[in-house]
Residue frames relative to the residue before (quaternion, step in Angstrom):
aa qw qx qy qz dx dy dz
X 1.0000 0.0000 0.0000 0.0000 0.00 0.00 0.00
X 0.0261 0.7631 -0.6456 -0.0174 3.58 -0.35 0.91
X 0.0645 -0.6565 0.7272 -0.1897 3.37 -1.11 2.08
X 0.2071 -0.8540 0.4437 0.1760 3.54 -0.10 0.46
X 0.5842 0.6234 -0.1697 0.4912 3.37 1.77 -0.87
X 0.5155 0.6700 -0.3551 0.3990 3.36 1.91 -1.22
X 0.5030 0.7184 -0.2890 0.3838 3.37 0.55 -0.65
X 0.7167 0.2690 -0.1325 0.6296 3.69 0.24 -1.84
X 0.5940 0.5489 -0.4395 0.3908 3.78 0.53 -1.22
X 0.5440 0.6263 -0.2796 0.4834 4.40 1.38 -0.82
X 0.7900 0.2872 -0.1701 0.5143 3.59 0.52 -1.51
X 0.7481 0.4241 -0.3160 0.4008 3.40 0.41 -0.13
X 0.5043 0.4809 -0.3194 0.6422 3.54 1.27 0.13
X 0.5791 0.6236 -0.3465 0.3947 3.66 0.58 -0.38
X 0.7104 0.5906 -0.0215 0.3822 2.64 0.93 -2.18
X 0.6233 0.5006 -0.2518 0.5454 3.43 1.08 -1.72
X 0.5430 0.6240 -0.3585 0.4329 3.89 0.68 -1.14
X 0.1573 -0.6256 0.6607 0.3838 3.62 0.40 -1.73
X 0.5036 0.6662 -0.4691 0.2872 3.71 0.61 0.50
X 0.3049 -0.8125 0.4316 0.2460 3.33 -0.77 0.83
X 0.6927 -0.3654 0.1974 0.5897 4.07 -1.12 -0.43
X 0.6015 0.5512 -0.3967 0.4207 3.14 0.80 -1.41
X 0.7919 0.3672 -0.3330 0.3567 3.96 0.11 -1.11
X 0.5684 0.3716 -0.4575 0.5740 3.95 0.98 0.15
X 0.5983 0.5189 -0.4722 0.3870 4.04 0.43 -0.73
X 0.6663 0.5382 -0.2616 0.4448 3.83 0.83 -1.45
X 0.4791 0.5334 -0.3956 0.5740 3.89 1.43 -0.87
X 0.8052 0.5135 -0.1020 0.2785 3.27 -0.34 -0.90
X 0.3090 -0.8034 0.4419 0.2525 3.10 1.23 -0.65
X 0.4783 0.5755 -0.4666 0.4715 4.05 1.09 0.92
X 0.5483 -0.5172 0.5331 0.3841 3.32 -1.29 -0.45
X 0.2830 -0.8229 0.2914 0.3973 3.75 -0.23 0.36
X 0.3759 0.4479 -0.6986 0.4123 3.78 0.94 1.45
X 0.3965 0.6592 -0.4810 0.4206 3.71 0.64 0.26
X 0.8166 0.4571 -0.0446 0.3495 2.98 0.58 -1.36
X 0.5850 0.5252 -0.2426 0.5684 2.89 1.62 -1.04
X 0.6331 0.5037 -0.4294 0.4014 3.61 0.60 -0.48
X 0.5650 0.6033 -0.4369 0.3547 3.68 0.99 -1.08
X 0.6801 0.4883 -0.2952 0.4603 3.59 0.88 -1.78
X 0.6604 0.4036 -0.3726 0.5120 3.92 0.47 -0.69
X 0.4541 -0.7399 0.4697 0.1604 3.71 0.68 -0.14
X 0.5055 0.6870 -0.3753 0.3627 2.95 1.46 0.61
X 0.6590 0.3056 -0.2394 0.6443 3.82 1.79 0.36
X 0.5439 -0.4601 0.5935 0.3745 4.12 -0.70 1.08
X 0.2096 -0.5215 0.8252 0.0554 2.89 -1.91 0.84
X 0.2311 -0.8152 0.5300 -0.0351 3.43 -0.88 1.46
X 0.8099 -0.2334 0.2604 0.4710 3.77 -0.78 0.77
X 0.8063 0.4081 -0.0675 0.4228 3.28 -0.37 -1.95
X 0.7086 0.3131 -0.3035 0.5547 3.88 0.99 -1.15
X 0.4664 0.6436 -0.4252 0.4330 3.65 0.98 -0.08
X 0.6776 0.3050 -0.3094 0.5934 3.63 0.46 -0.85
X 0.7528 0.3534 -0.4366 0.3433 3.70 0.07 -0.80
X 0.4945 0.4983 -0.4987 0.5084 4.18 0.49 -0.73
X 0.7606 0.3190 -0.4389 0.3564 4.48 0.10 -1.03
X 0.6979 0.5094 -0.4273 0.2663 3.65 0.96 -0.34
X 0.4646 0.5993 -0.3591 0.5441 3.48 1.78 -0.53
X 0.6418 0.5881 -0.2755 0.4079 4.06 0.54 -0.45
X 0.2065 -0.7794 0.4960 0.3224 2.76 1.60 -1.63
X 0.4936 0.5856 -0.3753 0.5221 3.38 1.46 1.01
X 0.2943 -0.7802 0.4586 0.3073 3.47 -1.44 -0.03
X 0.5745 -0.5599 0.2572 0.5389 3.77 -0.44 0.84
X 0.4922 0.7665 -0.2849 0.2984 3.15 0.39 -0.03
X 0.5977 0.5188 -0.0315 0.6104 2.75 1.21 -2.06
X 0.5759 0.6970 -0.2252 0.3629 3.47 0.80 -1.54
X 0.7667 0.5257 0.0486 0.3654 3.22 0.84 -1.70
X 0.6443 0.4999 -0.2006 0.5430 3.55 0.89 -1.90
X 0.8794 0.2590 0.0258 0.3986 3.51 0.00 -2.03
X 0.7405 -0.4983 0.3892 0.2276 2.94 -1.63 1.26
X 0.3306 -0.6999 0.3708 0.5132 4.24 -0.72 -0.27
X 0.5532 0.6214 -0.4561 0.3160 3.17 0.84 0.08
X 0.3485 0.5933 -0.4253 0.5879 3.50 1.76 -0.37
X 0.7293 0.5605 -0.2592 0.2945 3.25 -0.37 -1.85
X 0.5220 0.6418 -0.2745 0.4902 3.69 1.35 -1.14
X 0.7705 0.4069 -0.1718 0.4597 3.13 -0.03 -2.10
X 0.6916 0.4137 -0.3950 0.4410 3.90 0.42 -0.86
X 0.4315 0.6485 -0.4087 0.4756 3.80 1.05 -0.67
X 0.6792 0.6649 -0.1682 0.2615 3.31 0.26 -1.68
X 0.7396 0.4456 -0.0163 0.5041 2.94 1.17 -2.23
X 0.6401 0.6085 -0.2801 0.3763 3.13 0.83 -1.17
X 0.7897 0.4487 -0.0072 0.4183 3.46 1.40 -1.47
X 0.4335 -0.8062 0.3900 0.0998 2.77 1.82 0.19
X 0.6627 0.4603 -0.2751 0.5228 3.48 1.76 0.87
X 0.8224 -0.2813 0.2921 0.3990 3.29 -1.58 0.88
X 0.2056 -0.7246 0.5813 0.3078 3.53 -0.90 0.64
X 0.6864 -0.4358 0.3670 0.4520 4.03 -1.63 0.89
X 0.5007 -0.5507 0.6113 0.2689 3.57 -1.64 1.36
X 0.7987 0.0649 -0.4097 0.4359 3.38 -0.11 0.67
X 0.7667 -0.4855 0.3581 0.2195 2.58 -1.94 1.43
X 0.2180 -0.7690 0.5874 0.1265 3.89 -1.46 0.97
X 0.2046 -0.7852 0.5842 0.0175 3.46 -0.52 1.33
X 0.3960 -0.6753 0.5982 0.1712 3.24 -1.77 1.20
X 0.7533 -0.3570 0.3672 0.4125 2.99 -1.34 -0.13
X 0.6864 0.4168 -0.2278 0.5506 4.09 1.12 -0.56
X 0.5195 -0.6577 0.4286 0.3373 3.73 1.56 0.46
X 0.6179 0.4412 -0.4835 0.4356 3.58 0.79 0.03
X 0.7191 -0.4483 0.5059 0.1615 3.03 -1.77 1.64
X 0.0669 -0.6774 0.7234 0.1154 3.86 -0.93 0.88
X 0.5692 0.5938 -0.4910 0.2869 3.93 0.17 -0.48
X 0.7222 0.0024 -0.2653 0.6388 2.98 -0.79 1.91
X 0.6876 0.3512 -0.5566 0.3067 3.79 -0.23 0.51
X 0.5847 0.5384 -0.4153 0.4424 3.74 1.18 0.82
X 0.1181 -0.7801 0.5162 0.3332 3.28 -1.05 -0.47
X 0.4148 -0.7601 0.4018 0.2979 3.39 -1.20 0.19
X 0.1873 0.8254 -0.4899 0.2086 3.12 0.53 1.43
X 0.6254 -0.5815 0.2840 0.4361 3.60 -0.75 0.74
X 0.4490 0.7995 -0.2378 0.3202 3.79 1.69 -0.62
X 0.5657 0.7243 -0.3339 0.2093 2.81 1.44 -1.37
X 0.0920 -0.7703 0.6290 -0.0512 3.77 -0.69 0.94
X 0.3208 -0.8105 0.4709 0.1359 4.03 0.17 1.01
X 0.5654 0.6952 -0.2009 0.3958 3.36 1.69 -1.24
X 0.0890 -0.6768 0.5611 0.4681 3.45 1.50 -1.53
X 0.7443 -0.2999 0.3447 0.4871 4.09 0.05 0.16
X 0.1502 0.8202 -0.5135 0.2025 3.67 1.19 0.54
């Protein structure tokens, strides 16, 4: 499966979590220079590690796949019913999304896709 984004869409979900390599590598069943290679994108994330990296996330491969991580964040966010991360989440146009969402059960990442 060649996702190139899968990668950053990995470390930055990690991070937000507070989980380290070793604690997604030990999910998973790898070592975490395994792991570390997935986040650097230097080894294919295959089907099978696809479903297992969205249940550790608490996502679905799917979800994993479609949407950007800053989506992935905000739906994280909603889903959890928690405080968005003390530092500020930037799109791709550098504009600042903290506080331009809400945390209503509504919340549709997709906009009505």
């Amino acid at each position: 499966m060649l996702n190139t984004e899968l990668p950053v869409k990995c470390l930055k979900l990690r991070k937000y979590l507070g989980y380290s390599q070793e604690n997604i590598a030990h999910e998973l069943g790898v070592s975490p220079e395994a792991y570390g290679k997935m986040e650097r994108g230097k080894t294919c994330i295959n089907v099978d590690r696809l479903g297992q990296l969205a249940r550790v996330f608490g996502l679905e491969s799917w979800e994993l796949l479609q949407f950007s991580a800053d989506e992935l964040l905000l739906l994280l966010i909603n889903r959890r019913n928690i405080p968005p991360p003390r530092k500020r989440i930037r799109n791709r146009s550098n504009v600042s999304l903290y506080g331009l969402f809400s945390y209503s059960s509504n919340f549709d990442p997709t906009g009505g896709r």
